[in-house]
Each structure stands twice: as structure tokens, then as C-alpha cells.
SEKE-557149 format. One record per atom (N, C-alpha, C): residue in one letter; x, y, z; atom name. Coordinates in Angstrom, 2 decimals, decimal comma. Example, Ala and Ser with C-alpha at 12.3 -4.5 7.8 and 13.67 -1.06 7.14 Angstrom:
2
<rec a; <13,19; -5,69; 7,80>; N>
<rec a; <12,30; -4,50; 7,80>; CA>
<rec a; <13,20; -3,30; 7,80>; C>
<rec s; <12,85; -2,25; 7,08>; N>
<rec s; <13,67; -1,06; 7,14>; CA>
<rec s; <12,90; 0,03; 7,87>; C>
This chain:
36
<rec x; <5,95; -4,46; -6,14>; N>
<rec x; <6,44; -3,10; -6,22>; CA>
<rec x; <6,01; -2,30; -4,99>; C>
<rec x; <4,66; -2,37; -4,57>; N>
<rec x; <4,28; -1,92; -3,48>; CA>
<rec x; <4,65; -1,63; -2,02>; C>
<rec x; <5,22; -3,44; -2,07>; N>
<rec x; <5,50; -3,91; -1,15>; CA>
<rec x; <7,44; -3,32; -0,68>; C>
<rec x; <7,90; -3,60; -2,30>; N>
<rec x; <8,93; -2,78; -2,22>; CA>
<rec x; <9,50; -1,49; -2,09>; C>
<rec x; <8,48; -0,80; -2,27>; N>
<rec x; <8,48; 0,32; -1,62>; CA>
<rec x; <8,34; 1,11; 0,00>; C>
<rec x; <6,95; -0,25; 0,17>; N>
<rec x; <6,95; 0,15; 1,71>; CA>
<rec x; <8,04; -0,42; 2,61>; C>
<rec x; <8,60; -1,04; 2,07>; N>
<rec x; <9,82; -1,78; 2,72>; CA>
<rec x; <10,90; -1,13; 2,95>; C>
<rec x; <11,32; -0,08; 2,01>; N>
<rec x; <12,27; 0,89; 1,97>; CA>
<rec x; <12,44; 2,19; 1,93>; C>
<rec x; <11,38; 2,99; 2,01>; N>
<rec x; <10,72; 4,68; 1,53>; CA>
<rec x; <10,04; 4,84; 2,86>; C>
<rec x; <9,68; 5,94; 3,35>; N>
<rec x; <8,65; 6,78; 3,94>; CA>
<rec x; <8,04; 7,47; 3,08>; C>
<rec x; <6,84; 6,90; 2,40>; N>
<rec x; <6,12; 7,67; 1,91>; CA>
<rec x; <4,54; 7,25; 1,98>; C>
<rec x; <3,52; 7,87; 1,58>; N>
<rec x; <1,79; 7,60; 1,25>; CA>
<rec x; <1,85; 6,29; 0,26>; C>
<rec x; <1,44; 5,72; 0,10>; N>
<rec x; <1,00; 5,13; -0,95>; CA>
<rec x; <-0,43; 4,60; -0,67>; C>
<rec x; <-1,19; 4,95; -2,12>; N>
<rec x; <-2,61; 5,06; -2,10>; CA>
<rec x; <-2,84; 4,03; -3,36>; C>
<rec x; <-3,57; 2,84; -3,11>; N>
<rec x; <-4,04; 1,70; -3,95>; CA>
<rec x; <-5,86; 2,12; -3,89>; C>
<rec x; <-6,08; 1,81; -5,88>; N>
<rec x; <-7,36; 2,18; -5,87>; CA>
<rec x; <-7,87; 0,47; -6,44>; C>
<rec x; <-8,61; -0,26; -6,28>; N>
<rec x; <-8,63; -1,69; -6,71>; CA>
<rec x; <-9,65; -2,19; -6,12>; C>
<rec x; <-10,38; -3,27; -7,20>; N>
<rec x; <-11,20; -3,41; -7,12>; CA>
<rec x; <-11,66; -5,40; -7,42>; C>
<rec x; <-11,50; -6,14; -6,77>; N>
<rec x; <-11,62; -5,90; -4,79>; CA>
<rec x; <-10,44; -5,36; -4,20>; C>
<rec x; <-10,10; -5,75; -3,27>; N>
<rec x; <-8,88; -5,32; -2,39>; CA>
<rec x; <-8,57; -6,88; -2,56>; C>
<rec x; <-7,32; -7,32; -3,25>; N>
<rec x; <-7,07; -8,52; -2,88>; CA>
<rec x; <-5,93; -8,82; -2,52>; C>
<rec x; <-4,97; -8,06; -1,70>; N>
<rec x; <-3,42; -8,47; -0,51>; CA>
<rec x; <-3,58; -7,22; 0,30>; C>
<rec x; <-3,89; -7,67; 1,50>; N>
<rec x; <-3,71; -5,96; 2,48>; CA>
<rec x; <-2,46; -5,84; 2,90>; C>
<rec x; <-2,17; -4,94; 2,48>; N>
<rec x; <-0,51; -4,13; 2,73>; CA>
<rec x; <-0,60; -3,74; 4,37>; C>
<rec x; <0,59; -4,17; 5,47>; N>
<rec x; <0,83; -3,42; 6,40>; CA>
<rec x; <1,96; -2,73; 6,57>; C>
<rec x; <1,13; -1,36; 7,05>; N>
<rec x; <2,14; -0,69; 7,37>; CA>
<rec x; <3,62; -1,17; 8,08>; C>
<rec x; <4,94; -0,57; 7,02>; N>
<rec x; <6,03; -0,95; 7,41>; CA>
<rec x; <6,97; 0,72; 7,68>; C>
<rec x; <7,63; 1,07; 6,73>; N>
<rec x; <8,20; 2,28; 6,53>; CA>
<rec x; <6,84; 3,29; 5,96>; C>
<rec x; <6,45; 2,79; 5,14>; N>
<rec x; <5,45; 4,18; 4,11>; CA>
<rec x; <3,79; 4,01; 4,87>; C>
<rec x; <3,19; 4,52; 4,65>; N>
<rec x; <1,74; 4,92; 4,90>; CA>
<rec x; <1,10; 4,42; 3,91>; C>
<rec x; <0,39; 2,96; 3,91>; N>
<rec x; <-0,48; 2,29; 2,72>; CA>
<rec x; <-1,95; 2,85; 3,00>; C>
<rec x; <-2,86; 3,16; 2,26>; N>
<rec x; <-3,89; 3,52; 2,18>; CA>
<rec x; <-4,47; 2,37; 1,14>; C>
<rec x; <-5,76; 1,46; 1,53>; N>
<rec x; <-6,33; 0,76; 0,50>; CA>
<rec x; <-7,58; 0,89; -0,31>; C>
<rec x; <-8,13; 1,58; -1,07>; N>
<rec x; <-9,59; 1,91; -1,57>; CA>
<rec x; <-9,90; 0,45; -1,88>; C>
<rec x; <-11,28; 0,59; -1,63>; N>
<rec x; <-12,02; -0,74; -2,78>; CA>
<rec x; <-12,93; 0,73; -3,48>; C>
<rec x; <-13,18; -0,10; -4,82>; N>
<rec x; <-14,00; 0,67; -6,03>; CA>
<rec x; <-14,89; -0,21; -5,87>; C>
């Protein structure tokens, strides 16, 4: 879903997760990754 989004949108998207386990690169949207 994520991924589908950054693929097609300009937008933020902010993941809170705990570990971080797939790092999203920036494509169209702005991924932000927290680890908890």
C-alpha cells in the first residue's frame, strides 16, 4: 500500500514501526521512517 502510494501521489507519508523492516525510497511522495 505504501509503496503504492509513493508510486503514484505526492504526498508525506510517515511509518511508525518497530523495527524498520523494508526502507521505502523516495519516488513521487516524501517517506519518512520512525523506528519505536
Amino acid at each position: 500500500m505504501i509503496n503504492e502510494i509513493n508510486t503514484n501521489y505526492a504526498k508525506h507519508i510517515i511509518t511508525i514501526e518497530d523495527p524498520i523492516e523494508y526502507v521505502h525510497e523516495h519516488k513521487m511522495s516524501i517517506v519518512e521512517q520512525k523506528e519505536i
